[in-house]
C-alpha positions in Angstrom: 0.0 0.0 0.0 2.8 2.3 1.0 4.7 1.7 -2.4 1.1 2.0 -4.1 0.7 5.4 -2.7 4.3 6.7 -3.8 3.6 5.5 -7.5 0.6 7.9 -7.4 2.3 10.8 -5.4 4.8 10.8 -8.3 2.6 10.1 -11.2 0.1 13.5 -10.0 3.6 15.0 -9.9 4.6 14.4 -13.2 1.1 15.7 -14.6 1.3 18.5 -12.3 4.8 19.6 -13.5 3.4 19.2 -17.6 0.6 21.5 -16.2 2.6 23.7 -14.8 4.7 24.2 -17.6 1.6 25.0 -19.5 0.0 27.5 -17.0 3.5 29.3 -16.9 3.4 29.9 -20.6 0.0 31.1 -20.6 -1.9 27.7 -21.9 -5.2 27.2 -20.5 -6.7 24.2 -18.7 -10.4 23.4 -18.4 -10.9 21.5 -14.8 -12.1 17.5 -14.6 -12.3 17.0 -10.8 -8.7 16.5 -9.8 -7.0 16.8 -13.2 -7.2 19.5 -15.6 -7.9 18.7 -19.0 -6.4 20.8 -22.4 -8.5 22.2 -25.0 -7.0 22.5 -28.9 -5.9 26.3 -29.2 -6.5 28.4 -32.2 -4.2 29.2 -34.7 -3.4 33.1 -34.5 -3.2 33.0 -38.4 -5.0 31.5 -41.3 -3.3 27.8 -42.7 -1.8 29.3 -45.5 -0.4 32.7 -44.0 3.1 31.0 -43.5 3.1 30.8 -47.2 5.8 29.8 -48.8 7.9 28.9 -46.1 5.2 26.6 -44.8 1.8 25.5 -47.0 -1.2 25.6 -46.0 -1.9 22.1 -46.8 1.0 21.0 -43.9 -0.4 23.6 -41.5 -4.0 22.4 -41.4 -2.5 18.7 -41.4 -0.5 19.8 -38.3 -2.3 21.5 -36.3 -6.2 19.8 -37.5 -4.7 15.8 -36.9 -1.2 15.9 -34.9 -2.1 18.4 -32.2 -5.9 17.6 -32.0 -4.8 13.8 -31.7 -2.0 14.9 -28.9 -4.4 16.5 -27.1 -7.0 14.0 -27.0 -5.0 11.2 -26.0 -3.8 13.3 -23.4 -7.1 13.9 -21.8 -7.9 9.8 -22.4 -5.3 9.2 -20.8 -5.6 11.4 -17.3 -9.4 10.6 -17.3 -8.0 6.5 -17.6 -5.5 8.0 -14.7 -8.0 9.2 -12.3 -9.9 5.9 -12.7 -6.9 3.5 -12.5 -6.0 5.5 -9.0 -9.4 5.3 -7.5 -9.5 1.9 -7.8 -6.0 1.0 -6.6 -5.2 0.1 -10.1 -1.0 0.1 -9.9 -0.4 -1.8 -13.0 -2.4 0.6 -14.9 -1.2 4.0 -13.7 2.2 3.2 -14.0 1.6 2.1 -17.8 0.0 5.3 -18.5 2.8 7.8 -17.0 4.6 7.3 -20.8 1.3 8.4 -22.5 1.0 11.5 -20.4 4.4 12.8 -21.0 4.0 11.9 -24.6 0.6 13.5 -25.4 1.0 16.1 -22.6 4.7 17.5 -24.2 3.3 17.1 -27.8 0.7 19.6 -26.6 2.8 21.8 -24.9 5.4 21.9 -27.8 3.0 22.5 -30.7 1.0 25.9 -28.3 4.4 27.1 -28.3 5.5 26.5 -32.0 2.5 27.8 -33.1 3.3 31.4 -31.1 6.6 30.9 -32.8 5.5 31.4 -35.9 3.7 34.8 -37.8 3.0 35.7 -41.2 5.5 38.1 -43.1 3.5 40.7 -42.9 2.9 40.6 -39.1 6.9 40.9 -38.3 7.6 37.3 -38.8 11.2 36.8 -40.1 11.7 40.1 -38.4 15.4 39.7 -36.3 15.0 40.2 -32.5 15.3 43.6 -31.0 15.7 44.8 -27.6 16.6 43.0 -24.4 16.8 39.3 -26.0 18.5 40.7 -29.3 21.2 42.2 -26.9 21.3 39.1 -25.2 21.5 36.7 -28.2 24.7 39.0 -29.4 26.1 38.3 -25.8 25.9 34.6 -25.6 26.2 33.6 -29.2 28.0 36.5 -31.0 25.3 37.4 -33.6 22.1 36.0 -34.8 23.1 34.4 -37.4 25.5 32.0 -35.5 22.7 31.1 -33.2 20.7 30.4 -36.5 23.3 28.0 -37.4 24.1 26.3 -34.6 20.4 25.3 -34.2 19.9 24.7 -37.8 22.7 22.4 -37.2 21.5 20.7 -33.7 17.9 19.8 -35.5 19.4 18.8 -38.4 21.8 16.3 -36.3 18.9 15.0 -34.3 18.4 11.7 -34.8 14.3 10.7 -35.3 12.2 13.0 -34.2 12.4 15.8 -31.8 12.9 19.1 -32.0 15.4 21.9 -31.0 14.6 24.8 -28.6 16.3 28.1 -27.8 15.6 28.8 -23.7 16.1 30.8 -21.0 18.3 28.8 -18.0 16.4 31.0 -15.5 18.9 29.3 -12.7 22.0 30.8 -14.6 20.0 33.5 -16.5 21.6 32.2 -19.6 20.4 31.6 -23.1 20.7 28.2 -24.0 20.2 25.7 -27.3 19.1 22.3 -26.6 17.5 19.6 -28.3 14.5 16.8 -26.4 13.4 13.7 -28.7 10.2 12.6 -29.4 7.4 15.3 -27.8 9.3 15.9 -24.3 9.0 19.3 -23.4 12.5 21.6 -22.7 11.3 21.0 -19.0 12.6 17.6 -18.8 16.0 18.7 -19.6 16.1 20.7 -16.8 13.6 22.4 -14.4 14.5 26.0 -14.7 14.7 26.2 -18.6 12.1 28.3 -20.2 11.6 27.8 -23.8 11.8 30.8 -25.3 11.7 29.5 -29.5 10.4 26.0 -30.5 11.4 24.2 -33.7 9.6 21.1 -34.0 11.6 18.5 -36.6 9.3 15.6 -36.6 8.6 14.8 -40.0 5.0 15.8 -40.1 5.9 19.3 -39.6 7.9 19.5 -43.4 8.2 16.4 -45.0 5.1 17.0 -47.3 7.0 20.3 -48.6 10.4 19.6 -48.3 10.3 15.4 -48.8 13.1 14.0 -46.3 15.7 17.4 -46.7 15.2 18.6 -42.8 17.8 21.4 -44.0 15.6 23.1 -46.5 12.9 23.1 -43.8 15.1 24.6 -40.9 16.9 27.3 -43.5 13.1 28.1 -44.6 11.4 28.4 -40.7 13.3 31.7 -40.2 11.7 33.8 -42.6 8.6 33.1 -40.8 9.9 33.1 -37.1 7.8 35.0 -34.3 10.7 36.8 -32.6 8.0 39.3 -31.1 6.4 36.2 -29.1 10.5 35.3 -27.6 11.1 38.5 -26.7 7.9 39.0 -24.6 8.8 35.7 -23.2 12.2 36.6 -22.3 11.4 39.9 -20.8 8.6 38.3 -18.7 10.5 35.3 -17.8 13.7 37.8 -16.7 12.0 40.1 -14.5 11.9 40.0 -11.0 9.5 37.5 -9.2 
């Protein structure tokens, strides 16, 4: 009973840390008793606004099928949760710890990479001004070197994944890092704050750019939301 009770102490930890990852980027939860469900969030632009970078027809693919089916698994999963704990269940809540963090990061990822991105003619592409342009010159030397080195890390990353330029709020350094498969910058450490999101699963290119991940990565930046990193990075910086 006692090791029964730890299993669930760290399994509604786990979900609470994915939620609270969510809630501190400003995603909204809708209550279910004593976990919180996630809703699908509106795109801030129309499919085909991220034309050419990124078409239409991947945009409504991604964000219509891959996210919608992230997020409903997710909620499956903690309603499946909730039930496996009230009845004692051990077997069952410890198998479905892997599809929380699964679903649960691949909806966390894709509310951020969609604020990542803007149309060309709502600043996207624009170069990074202010406190977190004078901070990317500082740690990386220029722009375009921290362009590359990314371009580089998601084009090394083996499978899926994607790459992530954060904010180690511990060090109060900016910091590249990659995380496979839909786990969130979280896991790779507690006080990193994802500041850009580049997701390199397949589904987000291969349509347009067939299996050359470069093309994709060199083409992302003409369409990148620096507006939505730098409000991050201010807020994130500031005094608690």
């Amino acid at each position: 009973m006692a090791f029964q009770s730890l299993i669930c102490r760290k399994t509604l930890g786990s979900v609470s840390r994915l939620q609270n990852e969510a809630r501190n980027i400003g995603f909204g939860f809708r209550h279910a008793r004593e976990v919180q469900t996630v809703t699908l969030p509106d795109l801030p632009y129309h499919y085909n606004a991220l034309e050419p970078s990124i078409s239409a027809e991947i945009m409504k693919l991604h964000h219509q099928k891959h996210h919608r089916t992230y997020k409903t698994n997710y909620n499956v999963a903690l309603e499946l949760l909730e039930k496996a704990m009230k009845e004692g269940d051990l077997s069952a809540t410890v198998k479905l710890q892997s599809a929380i963090k699964f679903n649960g990061g691949g909806h966390i990822n894709h509310s951020i990479f969609w604020k990542n991105l803007a149309p060309v003619n709502e600043g996207g592409g624009e170069p990074p001004k202010g406190a977190l342009g004078w901070a990317i010159d500082e740690y990386f030397g220029s722009l375009e070197y921290l362009v590359n080195k990314m371009n580089k890390e998601g084009a090394a990353l083996q499978g899926s994944g994607w790459v992530w330029l954060g904010l180690d709020k511990e060090l109060m350094e900016l910091v590249v890092a990659t995380t496979l498969n839909q786990d969130p910058l979280v896991t790779k450490g507690p006080h990193l704050v994802p500041l850009l999101g580049i997701d390199v699963w397949e589904h987000a290119y291969y349509l347009q750019y067939k299996n050359v991940r470069t093309d994709y990565l060199n083409n992302i930046w003409k369409v990148i939301n620096w507006k939505y990193a730098e409000e991050m990075f201010v807020n994130e910086k500031e005094p608690s």
